[in-house]
C-alpha positions as a Markdown table, in Angstrom:
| # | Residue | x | y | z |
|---|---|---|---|---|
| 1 | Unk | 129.8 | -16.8 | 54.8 |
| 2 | Unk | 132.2 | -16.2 | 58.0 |
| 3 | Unk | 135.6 | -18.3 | 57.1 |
| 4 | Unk | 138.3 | -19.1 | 60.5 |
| 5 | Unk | 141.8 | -19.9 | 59.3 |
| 6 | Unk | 143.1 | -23.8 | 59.9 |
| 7 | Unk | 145.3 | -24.8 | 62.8 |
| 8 | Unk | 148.7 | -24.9 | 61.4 |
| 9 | Unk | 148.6 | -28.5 | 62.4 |
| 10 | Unk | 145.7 | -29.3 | 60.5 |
| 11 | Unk | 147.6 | -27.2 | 57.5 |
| 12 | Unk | 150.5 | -29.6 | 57.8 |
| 13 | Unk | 148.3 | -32.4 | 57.7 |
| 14 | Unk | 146.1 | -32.1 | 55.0 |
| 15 | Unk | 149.7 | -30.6 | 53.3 |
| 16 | Unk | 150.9 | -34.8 | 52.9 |
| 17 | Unk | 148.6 | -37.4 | 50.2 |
| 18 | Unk | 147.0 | -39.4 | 53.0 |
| 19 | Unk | 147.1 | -43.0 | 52.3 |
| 20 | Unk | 145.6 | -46.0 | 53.4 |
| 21 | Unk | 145.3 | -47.9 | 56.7 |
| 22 | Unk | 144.3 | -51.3 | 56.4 |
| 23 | Unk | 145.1 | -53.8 | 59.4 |
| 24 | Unk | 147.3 | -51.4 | 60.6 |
| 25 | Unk | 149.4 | -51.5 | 58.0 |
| 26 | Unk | 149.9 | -48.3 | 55.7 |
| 27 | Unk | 148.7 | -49.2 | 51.8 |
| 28 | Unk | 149.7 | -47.3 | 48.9 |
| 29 | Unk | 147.4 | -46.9 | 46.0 |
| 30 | Unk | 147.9 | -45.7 | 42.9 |
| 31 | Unk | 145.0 | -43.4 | 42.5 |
| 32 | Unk | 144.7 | -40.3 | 44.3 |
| 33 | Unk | 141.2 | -38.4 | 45.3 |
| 34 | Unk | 141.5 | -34.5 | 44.7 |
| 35 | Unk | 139.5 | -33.6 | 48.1 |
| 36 | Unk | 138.0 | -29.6 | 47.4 |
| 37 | Unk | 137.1 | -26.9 | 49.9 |
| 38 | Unk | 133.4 | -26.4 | 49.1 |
| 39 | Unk | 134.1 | -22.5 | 50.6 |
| 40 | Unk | 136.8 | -21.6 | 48.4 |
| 41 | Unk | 136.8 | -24.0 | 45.5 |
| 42 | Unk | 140.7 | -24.6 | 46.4 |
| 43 | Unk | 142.5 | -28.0 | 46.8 |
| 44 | Unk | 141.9 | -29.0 | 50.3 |
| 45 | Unk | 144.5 | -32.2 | 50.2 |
| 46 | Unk | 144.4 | -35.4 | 48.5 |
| 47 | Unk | 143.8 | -38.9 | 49.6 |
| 48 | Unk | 144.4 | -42.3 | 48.5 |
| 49 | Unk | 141.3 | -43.7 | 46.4 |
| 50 | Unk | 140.9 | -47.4 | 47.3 |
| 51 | Unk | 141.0 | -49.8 | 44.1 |
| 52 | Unk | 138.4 | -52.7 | 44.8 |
| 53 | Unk | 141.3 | -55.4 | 45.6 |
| 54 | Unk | 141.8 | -52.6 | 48.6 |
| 55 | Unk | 138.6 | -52.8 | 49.3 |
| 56 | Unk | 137.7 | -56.0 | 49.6 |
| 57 | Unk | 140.9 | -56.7 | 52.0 |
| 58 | Unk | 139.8 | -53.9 | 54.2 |
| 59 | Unk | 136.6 | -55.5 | 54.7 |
| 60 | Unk | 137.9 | -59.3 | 55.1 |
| 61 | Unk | 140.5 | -57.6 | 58.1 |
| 62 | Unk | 137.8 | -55.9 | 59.3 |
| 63 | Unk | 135.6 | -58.8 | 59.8 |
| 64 | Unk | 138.7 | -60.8 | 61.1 |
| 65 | Unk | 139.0 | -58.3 | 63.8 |
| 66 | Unk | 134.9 | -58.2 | 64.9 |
| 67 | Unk | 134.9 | -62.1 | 65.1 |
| 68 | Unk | 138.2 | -62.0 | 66.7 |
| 69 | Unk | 137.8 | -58.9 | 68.8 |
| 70 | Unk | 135.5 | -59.0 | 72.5 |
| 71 | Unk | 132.8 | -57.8 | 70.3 |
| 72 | Unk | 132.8 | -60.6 | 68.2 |
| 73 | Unk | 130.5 | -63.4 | 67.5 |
């Protein structure tokens, strides 16, 4: 399998936990998500697992915003 090496500003990016966006507003959880390169087997980065209180408020701003939005009903 033929393997390119990452941008250094993708390196630095998947470097930092990446955390939740939710109305535009950054949301830290307490759980983390161990993301793994499939290639390698090596830690890729980690990201911010969404509990279901997370979830559900994603999904009510989201619906605010389509209703709300020039695409809404």
């Amino acid at each position: 399998m033929k393997t390119f090496p990452m941008l250094q500003e993708v390196e630095g990016f998947l470097a930092q936990r990446q955390g939740l966006r939710i109305g535009a507003k950054h949301v830290d959880t307490k759980k983390t998500l161990h993301v793994i390169n499939p290639s390698s087997g090596e830690l890729l980065t980690s990201v911010a697992c969404a509990s279901e209180n997370e979830i559900d408020l994603a999904v009510g701003v989201a619906r605010q915003a389509f209703h709300s939005g020039p695409w809404g009903c």
